[in-house]
C-alpha angles and dihedrals in degrees: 000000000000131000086041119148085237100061096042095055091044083059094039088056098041088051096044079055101052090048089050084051084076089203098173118182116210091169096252116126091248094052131090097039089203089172085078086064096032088054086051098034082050095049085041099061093030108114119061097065101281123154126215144199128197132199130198112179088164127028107268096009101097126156132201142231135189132171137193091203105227131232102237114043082200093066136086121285121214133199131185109205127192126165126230097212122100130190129263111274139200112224084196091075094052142094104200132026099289088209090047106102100211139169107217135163118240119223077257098066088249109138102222131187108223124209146096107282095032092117106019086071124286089107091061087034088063100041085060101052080045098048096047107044084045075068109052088040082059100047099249103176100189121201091234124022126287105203122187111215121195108181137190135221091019087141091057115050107291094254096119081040143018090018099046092052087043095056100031092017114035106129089050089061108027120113135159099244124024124191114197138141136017133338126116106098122142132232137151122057117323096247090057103023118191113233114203114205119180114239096158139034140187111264123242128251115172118179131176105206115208121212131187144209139133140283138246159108119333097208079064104053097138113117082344113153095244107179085192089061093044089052090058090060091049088053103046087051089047087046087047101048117110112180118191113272127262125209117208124205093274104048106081083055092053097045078053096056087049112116091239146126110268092248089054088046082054092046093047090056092047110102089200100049091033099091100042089055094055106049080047090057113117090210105074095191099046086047082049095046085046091050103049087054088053110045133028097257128226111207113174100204115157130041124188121188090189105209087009113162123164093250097050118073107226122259089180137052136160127198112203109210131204104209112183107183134194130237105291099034120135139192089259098046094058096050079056105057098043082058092054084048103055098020119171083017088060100082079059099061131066121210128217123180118236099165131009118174126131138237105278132199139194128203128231115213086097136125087247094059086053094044086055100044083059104051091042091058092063099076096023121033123208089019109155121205119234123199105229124198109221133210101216138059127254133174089267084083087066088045100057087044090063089042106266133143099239127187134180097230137169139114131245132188115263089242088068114088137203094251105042091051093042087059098050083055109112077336145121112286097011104197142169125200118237082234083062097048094047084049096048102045092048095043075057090049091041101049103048091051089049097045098035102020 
């Protein structure tokens, strides 16, 4: 039974709760608190017999693991995995309480469910939890195991999650095929939709750059040796910096899915007249969003003074990178091309890695593309999937490196577009629609009896 009223609520309430959790994750080791949405998640699926395990490399950070054992140890594993974090918010750029939880009906007619984390993913993340204990309720007994996975730290880094279970737990967490965040949108005309589901994202390159001057008085500031000064120049030649693009496998099929004229499509596949159409494109987010699948990306976000005060001149600054790269991109590479970006500034900053993980792909002539295909054709016949290259990182990176077919999966209603999702994320009045929540539990429920039944 799926599409019922009853699942869907379930999934409405579960993700109101997790909202109300207020888990934020700033990246330090005491935030996030995850433990607050693994202790609800766990009463939630307690009941039909199913064991847990629960791991806490960090106080408050705990992640949680549940199995239905399968029939057959030969056979393919799955795992739905959703995290439990969500980002930092200002409560200043809302119009409603962002921890709030609430159903509300939009001036369109749409019922939405508001808070911080509907769309990055608590919405999927509860799905999941819905869709599998409405399994085991129901005595699924898979060939191979179906494992839930609620993970903390995911918007940090993974390394009070993912990372951590990959590296002390990994035997607890591994499957064959994962499906995570955050694929399902809809493009192309209504009778033959396009599904986009991620395979491959950019890799990850985080650096804090050090540098270094000398301190003093601020009442003295001439020819003084200001390291704060010196930053802003960093940054502006970070800010500055414009690499050749890059295409990667998936992005002539997805130039071909635009909803463009066939000389723009040409434009958009020509490494020379690429970067002149896009700083001429009216719409700055989708010139941003192009950008970003065609370069490794330099964005300068964070910037720490250590003992700064308004009278001291700063010995000290660091300057905190996000680096996004594209396939192919090494260590080495990285360090390259900063020094081409700051270049004769570069002998005057010192790198230190944060993060280093590469861009990772799946493929998709797999039993779980097919699986998906399926489950995606109830509700909408003659659906096609697309593979989508994403921008940013998920925890399906930690996945392929341990071997996994890993895929970003969910499904949204028609009337969502691309836009408007791409803006709630980490924005102002995050949102999903209750269309959205009903598609994306039973293509959870579809796809594990198709795949493991």
């Amino acid at each position: 039974m799926t599409g019922s009223d009853d699942l869907v609520n379930d999934t409405i309430e579960l993700l109101q709760q997790l909202i109300r959790n207020e888990c934020v994750n700033d990246g330090t080791p005491g935030s996030g608190q995850e433990v607050r949405n693994v202790d609800l998640l766990q009463t939630w699926l307690e009941g039909p017999g199913l064991d847990f395990e629960r791991y806490e490399p960090t106080p408050g950070r705990v992640s949680l693991v549940s199995r239905i054992e399968g029939s057959d140890p030969d056979a393919p594993s799955l795992c739905l995995m959703g995290h439990t974090d969500v980002v930092p918010v200002n409560r200043d750029g809302w119009s409603r309480d962002p921890f709030g939880g609430e159903r509300l009906t939009s001036a369109e007619g749409i019922d939405e469910i508001w808070g911080r984390g509907a769309v990055d993913m608590l919405n999927l993340t509860s799905a999941m939890a819905v869709a599998f204990r409405h399994l085991a309720d129901t005595g699924f007994r898979p060939r191979g195991d179906l494992i839930y996975f609620a993970v903390a730290d995911e918007e940090s880094g993974s390394a009070h999650g993912a990372r951590w279970m990959a590296d002390h737990e990994r035997d607890a967490i591994f499957a064959d095929y994962v499906l995570t965040e955050n694929g399902g949108l809809h493009s192309g005309p209504p009778d033959r939709p396009r599904i986009g589901m991620n395979v491959a994202e950019k890799g990850v390159a985080w650096r804090r750059l050090r540098v270094k001057g000398t301190p003093g008085h601020g009442s003295r500031p001439f020819r003084a040796d200001n390291a704060l000064l010196k930053a802003a120049a960093v940054v502006q030649r970070l800010a500055d910096y414009r690499p050749a693009p890059r295409f990667h496998e998936l992005w002539p099929q997805q130039v071909q899915q635009m909803n463009i004229d066939d000389d723009t499509k040409a434009v958009m596949l020509d490494a020379d007249r690429l970067g002149h159409h896009l700083a001429e494109l009216p719409d700055t987010a989708l010139a941003g969003h192009y950008y970003s699948c065609t370069h490794t990306t330099f964005s300068p976000n964070l910037i720490d003074g250590g003992l700064m005060k308004t009278n001291v001149i700063p010995d000290t600054v660091d300057i905190n990178v996000d680096i996004r790269t594209m396939p192919g991109d090494t260590t080495a590479e990285v360090q390259a091309r900063l020094d081409e970006a700051l270049g004769d500034l570069a002998d005057k900053v010192s790198v230190e890695i944060i993060m280093d993980d590469p861009a990772s792909t799946s493929p998709i002539d797999t039993p779980l593309w097919l699986s998906l295909q399926r489950a995606v054709e109830k509700p909408f016949p003659g659906a096609q999937l697309t593979p989508q290259f994403i921008v940013g990182f998920t925890d399906s990176r930690v996945y392929r490196e341990m071997g996994s077919v890993a895929y970003g999966a969910g499904l949204f209603s028609p009337e969502l577009d691309a836009g408007s999702f791409g803006q709630r994320f980490h924005g102002n009045d995050e949102r999903i629609d209750v269309e959205s929540l009903r598609l994306a539990t039973d293509l959870f429920v579809d796809v594990a009896t198709d795949m493991l039944g």
